[in-house]
Every structure is written in structure tokens, then in C-alpha cells.
Steps between C-alpha positions, in 0.01 A plus 500: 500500500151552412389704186500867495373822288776721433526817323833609298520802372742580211419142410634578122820614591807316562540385841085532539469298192696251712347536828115425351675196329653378819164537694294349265706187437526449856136451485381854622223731325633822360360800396751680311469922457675696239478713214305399161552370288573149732544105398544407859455148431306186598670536847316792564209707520571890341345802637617821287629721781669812491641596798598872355150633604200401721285277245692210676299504829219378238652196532396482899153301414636268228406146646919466367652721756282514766635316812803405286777307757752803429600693206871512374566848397780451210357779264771814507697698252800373486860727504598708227879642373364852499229601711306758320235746665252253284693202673511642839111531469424190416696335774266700738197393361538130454758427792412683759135672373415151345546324805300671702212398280597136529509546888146654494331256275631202756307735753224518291507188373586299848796373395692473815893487395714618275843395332676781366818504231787743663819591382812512667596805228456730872743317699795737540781289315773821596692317741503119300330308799301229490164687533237354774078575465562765809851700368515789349279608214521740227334640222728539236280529232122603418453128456632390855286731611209430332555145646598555834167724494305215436616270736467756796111501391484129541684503818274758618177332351363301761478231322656170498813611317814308381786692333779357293784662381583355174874478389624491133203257328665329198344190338287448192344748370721774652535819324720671767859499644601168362304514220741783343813328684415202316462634169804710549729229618343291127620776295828533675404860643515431865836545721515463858643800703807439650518149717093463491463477865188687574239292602149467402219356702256313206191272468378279264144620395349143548602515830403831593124427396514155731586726802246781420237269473608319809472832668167578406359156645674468815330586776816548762851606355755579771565795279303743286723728369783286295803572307488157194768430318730160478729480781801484260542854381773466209738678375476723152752293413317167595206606389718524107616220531198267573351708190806411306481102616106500507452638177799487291591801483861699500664533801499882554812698553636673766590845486672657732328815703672775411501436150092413512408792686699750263331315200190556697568888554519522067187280576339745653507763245415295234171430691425852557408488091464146458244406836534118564916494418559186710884605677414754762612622758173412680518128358859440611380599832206285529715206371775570798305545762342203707140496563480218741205423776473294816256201459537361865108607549424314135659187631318551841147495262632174344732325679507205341559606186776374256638835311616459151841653422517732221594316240248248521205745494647635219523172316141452436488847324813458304272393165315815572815745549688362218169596217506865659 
């Protein structure tokens, strides 16, 4: 595949950090936009951009983003325990608001596609099936929305658009879900509910940013709007236990439901004057129920793929989970 120019925005943030890398070592030229201050490194070329209000259509005329390939749009604000009127703003602006901008400056800019980072945080989970890129949404939260928002834009863009719906990133550098299970399960502070069979659909980071990019330069994909995750969606349990043999750490007990979830009710006060108290009844949920997708159409885009299992996409990042 030939050379391209390639924009990414949220190029200092985790998974964009990743993405740039990805694109660059494969050869491409990147011009990565995000906040100041920025060490995007030798990989790429940084544009300050701030997507939060209109100077970013400056950018149209810059000989680095004009008739870019594609952009990758993997700047958002990420989900937040308690979504404040301050929080709930600032998903608007940047996720939904914020992309908008991105769309026009590839108008502007003649940049004919875009890749944009989804969520599957507005698939409704209610009835614990497997959840396809057509079932049922939901908007749970100011977040979802916020995200779903955005993606509807893109869809509705005219432009060449591709739209993946990330499951639970982990990897190096994560400061997310597994980042706090992992330190939990080190300090012997994590239990799994009950049996620990809700299941979880995940992707290693690396990964992700080798299928985003692979989006952005492909001229023909049999689909456009994805769900990507790894095939194998674990277990809670499994997904403790490859921690445990990965990294070293205790195997995490099992407690049973009824006992968790009246801890969790105690929980619940406790965090009404303590914000952050890690037993809720809102966590016990979240660790129950399964949050699993369909990736028929993901194995359609590459279908000759080998998917890793779980545990060995963990086991590069074990070195990095066990310092957290």
C-alpha cells in the first residue's frame, strides 16, 4: 500500500497516541491535532488543535492537512462516575459539538473520509444479548449520548465515513477499567461477584490502532459501520484469572451475590459522603452484567485474520499492569 497523509486527532491521548504510532511506523505521514502543550514525536507532524471552538478550521490551508487520505477522529471526553452539569457540558462540546468541527474542517480542508472512535456505552445491555451494530440503542448516560451524537453527524456527513465501536481498550498505558481492576486485584481489594460469568467484549489497544488505521486507507470495506472487539469475549472471571497468571497477582475471591450486593447497599451510603467509595451498588451491577457485541461484520472486514485470545493480548501488557 502506497504512502498516505493522515490526520489523527487526539493524537496525545491514549488510544490516539497509539493510532499516530501505528500509522507512522507503517510508513504513513501523520499530522497529529491536539491540545498544547504536545510532544507528538518523530512519527509525527503536530498541529495544536482545539476542537472545543472554531479556531480549528484554521487548520484547513495548512499544507499538513490539506488533502490528508482521512482523518481518525479519536479525540473525546472520556466517561465519568458522576456526571456533573460541568461534565454533562463538556461531553456536548467535545463529543458531539467537537466533532462537528472535525467534520467541517475535512470539508474545508478536502479531506474526503473519516474514521470515527464510537462506543458501544449506547447499546441497550437490559436484556444480556449479544448486541449487533443495528440492535437496540440507548442512551443511558450524558456520555452515551454525547457519543452516539457524534457518530450520527458522521453518518450523516457525506463524507467518506467509517465508524467503529470500540469495546473495553486495555493495554499499556491504560488508565481505565483494567487499570483500577489491576491495581485492585495487587492490593488484594478486588472480589469477583458471585460465579464471574458476565462477559466482557475487550481489545488490546495495539490492535485497535492497526484496524483504525487500516480503515482510514482502504478504499472498499464490505462494512462501514463496525462493532471491534476480539472474538473471544471472556468471562469476569477469565478475565481475573489471566490477570492473576499474567501478572502474578492473587487470585481474587468469590463472593457470593447476596452477600456483595448488601455490602454494596452500606456501599452506597458511604459514597454519598465519601464520592469514589469503590463497592456500589452501581459497580456490582456493571461487574454482573455482560456487555458483549457481535463481530460477524468485523470478521467480514478482515477475514483472514488470526484473533488473539484474551490472555495473550494481555500478556504483552502484563509488565505494564503489574507497575500500576
Amino acid at each position: 500500500m502506497m504512502s498516505a497523509r493522515m490526520l489523527v486527532t487526539g493524537a496525545k491521548g491514549w488510544i490516539g497516541r497509539h493510532v499516530a504510532f501505528e500509522a507512522g511506523k507503517a510508513g504513513h505521514s501523520v499530522t497529529a491535532l491536539d491540545m498544547p502543550p504536545a510532544a507528538a514525536g518523530a512519527w509525527a507532524d503536530y498541529r495544536v488543535a482545539d476542537i472545543q471552538n472554531d479556531s480549528v478550521l484554521a487548520l484547513a490551508g495548512d499544507v499538513a492537512v490539506r488533502g490528508a487520505r482521512a482523518i481518525i477522529h479519536c479525540a473525546g471526553y472520556a466517561h465519568r462516575p458522576r456526571e456533573t452539569p460541568e461534565e454533562v457540558a463538556r461531553f456536548d462540546a467535545i463529543n458531539r459539538q467537537g466533532t462537528a468541527r472535525v467534520l467541517e474542517l475535512a470539508r474545508r480542508a478536502g479531506i474526503p473520509r473519516v474514521v470515527y472512535l464510537s462506543s458501544i456505552a449506547f447499546y441497550d445491555w437490559s436484556s444480556g444479548a449479544e448486541m449487533g451494530e443495528e440492535d437496540a440503542l440507548a442512551t443511558p448516560t450524558a456520555y452515551a449520548k454525547s457519543k452516539l451524537d457524534g457518530e450520527m453527524l458522521c453518518r450523516e456527513s457525506g463524507l467518506d465515513w467509517r465508524v467503529a465501536r470500540l469495546g473495553t481498550v486495555f493495554g499499556a498505558g491504560d488508565r481505565a477499567n483494567f487499570s483500577k481492576l489491576a491495581g485492585a486485584m495487587a492490593k488484594r481489594r478486588f472480589v469477583v461477584p458471585g460465579a464471574g460469568t458476565a462477559r466482557k467484549s475487550v481489545l488490546p489497544v495495539t490492535l485497535a490502532a492497526e484496524l483504525l488505521v487500516d480503515l482510514a486507507l482502504r478504499d472498499d470495506v464490505p462494512e462501514r459501520l463496525v462493532n471491534l472487539a476480539l472474538p473471544e469475549a471472556p468471562t469476569l472471571g477469565e478475565i481475573c484469572g489471566a490477570f492473576s497468571q499474567a501478572c502474578g497477582f492473587p487470585a481474587a475471591p468469590r463472593v457470593p451475590l447476596p452477600i456483595l450486593r448488601a455490602a454494596a447497599f452500606a456501599g452506597d451510603m458511604i459514597d454519598r459522603v465519601k464520592p469514589g467509595f469503590p463497592l456500589t451498588s452501581v459497580n456490582v451491577r456493571k461487574l454482573t452484567q455482560s456487555t458483549v457485541v457481535k463481530t460477524e461484520r468485523m470478521q467480514r472486514v478482515w477475514p483472514n485474520r488470526q484473533w488473539p485470545t484474551f490472555a495473550e493480548a494481555l500478556a504483552p501488557a502484563a509488565e505494564y499492569y503489574r507497575s500500576l
